[in-house]
C-alpha positions in Angstrom: -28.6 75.8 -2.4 -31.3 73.9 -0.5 -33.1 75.5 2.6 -34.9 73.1 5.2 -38.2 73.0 5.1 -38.8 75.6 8.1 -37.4 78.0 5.8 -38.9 77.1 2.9 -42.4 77.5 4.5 -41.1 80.7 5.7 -40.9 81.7 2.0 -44.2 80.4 1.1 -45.6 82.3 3.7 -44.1 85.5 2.5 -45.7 84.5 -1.5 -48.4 84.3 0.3 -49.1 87.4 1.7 -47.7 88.7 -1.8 -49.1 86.8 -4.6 -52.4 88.3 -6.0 -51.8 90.9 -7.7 -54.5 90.1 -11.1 -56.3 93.0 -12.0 -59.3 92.5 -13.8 -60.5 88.8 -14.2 -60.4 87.9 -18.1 -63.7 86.8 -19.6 -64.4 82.9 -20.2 -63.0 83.1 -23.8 -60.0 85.0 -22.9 -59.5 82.7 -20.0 -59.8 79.8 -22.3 -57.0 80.9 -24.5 -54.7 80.8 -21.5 -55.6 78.2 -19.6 -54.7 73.9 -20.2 -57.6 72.7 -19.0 -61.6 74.1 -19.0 -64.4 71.5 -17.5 -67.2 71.7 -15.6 -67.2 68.7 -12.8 -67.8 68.2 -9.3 -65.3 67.9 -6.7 -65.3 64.6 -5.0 -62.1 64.5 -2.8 -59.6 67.1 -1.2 -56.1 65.1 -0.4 -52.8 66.8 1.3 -49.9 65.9 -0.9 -46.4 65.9 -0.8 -45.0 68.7 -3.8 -41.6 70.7 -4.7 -41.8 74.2 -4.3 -38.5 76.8 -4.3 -36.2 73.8 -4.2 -37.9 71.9 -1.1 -40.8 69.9 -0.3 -44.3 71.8 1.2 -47.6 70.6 1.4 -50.6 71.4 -1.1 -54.0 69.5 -1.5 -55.1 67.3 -4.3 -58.6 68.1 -5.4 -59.8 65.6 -7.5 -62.9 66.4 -10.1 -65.8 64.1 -11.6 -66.0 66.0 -14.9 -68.8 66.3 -16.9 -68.2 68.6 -19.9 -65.0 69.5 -20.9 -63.8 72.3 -23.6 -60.1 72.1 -22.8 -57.5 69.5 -22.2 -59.9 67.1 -20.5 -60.5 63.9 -22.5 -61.6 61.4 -19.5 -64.5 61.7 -16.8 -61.9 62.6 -14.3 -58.9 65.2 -13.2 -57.0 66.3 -10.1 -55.7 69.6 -9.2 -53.1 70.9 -7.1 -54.2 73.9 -4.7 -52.1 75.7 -2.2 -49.2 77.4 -3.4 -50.7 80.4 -2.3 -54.1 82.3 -1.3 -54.6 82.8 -5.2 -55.7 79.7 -5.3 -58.8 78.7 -5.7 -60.7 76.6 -2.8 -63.4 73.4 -3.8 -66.3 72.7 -1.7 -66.3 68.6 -1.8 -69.6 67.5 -3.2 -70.2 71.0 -5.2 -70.4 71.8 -9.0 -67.6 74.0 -10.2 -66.6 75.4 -13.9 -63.0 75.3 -13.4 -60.3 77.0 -15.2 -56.9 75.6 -14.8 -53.3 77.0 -15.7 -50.1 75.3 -15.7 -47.4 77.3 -13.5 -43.8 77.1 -13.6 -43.8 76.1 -10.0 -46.3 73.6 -10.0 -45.9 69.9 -11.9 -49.5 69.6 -12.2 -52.3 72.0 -13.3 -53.7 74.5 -10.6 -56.8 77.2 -10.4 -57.0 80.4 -8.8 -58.8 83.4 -8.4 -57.3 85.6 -11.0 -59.2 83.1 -13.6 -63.1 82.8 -14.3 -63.5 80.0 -11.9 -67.1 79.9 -10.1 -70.1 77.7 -8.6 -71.3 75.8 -12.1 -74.8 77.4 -10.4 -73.4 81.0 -11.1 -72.3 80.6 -14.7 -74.8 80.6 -17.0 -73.5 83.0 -18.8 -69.9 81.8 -18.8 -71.4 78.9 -20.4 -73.5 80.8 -23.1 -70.3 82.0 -24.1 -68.0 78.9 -23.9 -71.0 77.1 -26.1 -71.0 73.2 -26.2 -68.6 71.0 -24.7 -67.6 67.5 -24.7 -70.0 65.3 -22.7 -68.2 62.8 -20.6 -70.1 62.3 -17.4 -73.5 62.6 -16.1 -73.5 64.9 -13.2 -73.0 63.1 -9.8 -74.0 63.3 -6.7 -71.0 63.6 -3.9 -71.3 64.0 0.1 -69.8 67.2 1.7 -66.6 66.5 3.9 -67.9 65.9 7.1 -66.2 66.9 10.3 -64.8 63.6 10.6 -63.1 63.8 7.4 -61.7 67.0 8.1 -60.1 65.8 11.3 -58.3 63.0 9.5 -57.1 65.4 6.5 -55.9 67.7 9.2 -54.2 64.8 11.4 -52.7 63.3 7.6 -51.4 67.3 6.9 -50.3 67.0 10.1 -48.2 63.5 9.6 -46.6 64.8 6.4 -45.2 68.1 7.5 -43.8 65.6 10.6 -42.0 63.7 7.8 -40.6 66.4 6.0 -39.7 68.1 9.2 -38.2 64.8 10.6 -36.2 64.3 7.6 -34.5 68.1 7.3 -33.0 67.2 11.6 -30.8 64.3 9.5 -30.3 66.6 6.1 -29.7 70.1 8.2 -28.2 69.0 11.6 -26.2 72.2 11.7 -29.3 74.1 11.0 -31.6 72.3 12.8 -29.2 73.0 15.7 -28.9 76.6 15.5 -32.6 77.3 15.1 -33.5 74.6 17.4 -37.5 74.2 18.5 -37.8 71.7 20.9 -40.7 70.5 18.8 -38.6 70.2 15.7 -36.7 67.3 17.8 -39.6 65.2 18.7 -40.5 63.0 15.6 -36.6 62.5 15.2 -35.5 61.6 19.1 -39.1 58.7 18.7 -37.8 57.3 15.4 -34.1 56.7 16.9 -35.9 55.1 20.7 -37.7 53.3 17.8 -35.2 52.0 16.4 -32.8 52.0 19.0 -35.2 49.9 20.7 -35.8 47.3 17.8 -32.2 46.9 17.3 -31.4 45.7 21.0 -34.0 43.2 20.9 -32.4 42.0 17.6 -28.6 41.8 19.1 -30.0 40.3 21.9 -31.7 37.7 19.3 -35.0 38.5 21.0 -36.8 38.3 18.0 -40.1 37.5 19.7 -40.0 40.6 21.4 -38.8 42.4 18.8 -41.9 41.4 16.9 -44.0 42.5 19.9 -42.6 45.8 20.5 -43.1 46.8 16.7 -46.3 48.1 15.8 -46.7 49.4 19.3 -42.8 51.8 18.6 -44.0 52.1 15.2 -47.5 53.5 16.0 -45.6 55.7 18.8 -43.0 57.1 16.4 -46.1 58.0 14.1 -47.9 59.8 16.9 -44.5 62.2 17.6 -44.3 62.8 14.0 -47.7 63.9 13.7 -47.7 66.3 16.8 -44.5 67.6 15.6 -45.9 68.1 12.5 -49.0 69.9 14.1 -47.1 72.0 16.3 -44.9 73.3 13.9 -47.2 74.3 11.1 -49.8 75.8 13.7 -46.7 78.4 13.9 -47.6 79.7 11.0 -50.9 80.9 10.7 -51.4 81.6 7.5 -49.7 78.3 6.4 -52.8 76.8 8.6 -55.2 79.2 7.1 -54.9 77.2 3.8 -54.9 74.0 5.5 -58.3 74.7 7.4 -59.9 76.6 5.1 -63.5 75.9 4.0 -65.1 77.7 1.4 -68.5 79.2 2.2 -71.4 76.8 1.6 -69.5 73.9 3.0 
């Protein structure tokens, strides 16, 4: 059976708290052995996504690479993980050098990297890399600005916009629920998408087309702005949900 996303998040929270439990951390070769991918590369971007997780939709980040060397299931000069399915998971400075370890979990369509693997700052594995030997050469090493604050306002406000969307969507999928473990914030995003179209519509049956086409962008952009702080408000409940979300590793 499907839960709404409040409860699914809910869940995820409670992995969270849970999840690493990894003992010892296995050396590079031993790593390599398990994992689908191995590479050395910078990461150059940090995106929240859309993913399934126990059945619903959550949010998790996209962290794509510029990849220099690979040993492992890396054939082009570039390759994205997916982070945030838990606090196992490894966190990327944008703009740093990483030798990255990734594993393909049941949960998670697309490869992922944690802390229970030999992940580490490309500057502290020398001898990780004595013992992986030569690997492929695909890219000279790049340069890559850090995410400035700017940046991490507008991933935060885009975070923000998708959890709104999801949320918005579970008040027409769950009504019953929705209704029974009512927020008043869960409501907003919902009530401004039917004023939005509520709206639109008169002007149409009215053939006010004109103003129809005025009004728009302005109940559009407002719809968009009730989303987002719905979004906002709700995943702020949950702190360590946030934590993920605003987390910056040190030497950011």
């Amino acid at each position: 059976m499907r839960v709404p996303l409040l409860a699914a998040l809910l869940l995820l929270c409670s992995r969270v708290v849970s999840a690493c439990q990894c003992g010892e951390v296995p050396p590079p070769l031993e790593a390599l052995s398990r994992s689908v991918a191995v590479f050395d590369g910078t990461a150059v971007s940090r995106t929240p996504v859309l993913r399934r997780l126990l059945g619903e939709t959550v949010i998790v980040e996209e962290y794509a690479f510029a990849v220099h060397q690979s040993w492992l299931g890396v054939t082009r000069d570039h390759f994205t993980l997916v982070q945030g399915f838990s606090n196992c998971d490894s966190h990327f400075v944008i703009g740093s050098r990483y030798l990255v370890f990734a594993v393909q979990e049941r949960y998670a369509a697309t490869p992922t990297s944690g802390i229970c693997l030999p992940t580490q700052a490309y500057a502290n594995a020398s001898a990780a890399l004595k013992d992986l030997g030569a690997g492929l050469a695909l890219s000279s090493p790049t340069s890559t600005a850090p995410e400035t604050p700017g940046h991490a306002i507008a991933r935060k406000i885009h975070v923000s916009f998708l959890a709104g969307v999801a949320l918005t969507s579970q008040v027409f999928t769950f009504p019953r629920w929705i209704i029974e473990n009512v927020w008043p914030a869960f409501l907003l995003g919902s009530l401004a998408l039917l004023i939005a179209v509520a709206t639109l519509s008169a002007c149409l049956l009215r053939r006010r087309v004109r103003l129809a086409g005025a009004l728009a962008m302005p109940l559009v952009l407002f719809a968009a702005i009730c989303i987002t702080i719905e979004g906002y408000v709700v995943l702020r409940a949950f702190p360590l949900w946030w934590h993920l979300i605003d987390f910056v590793p040190p030497g950011a």
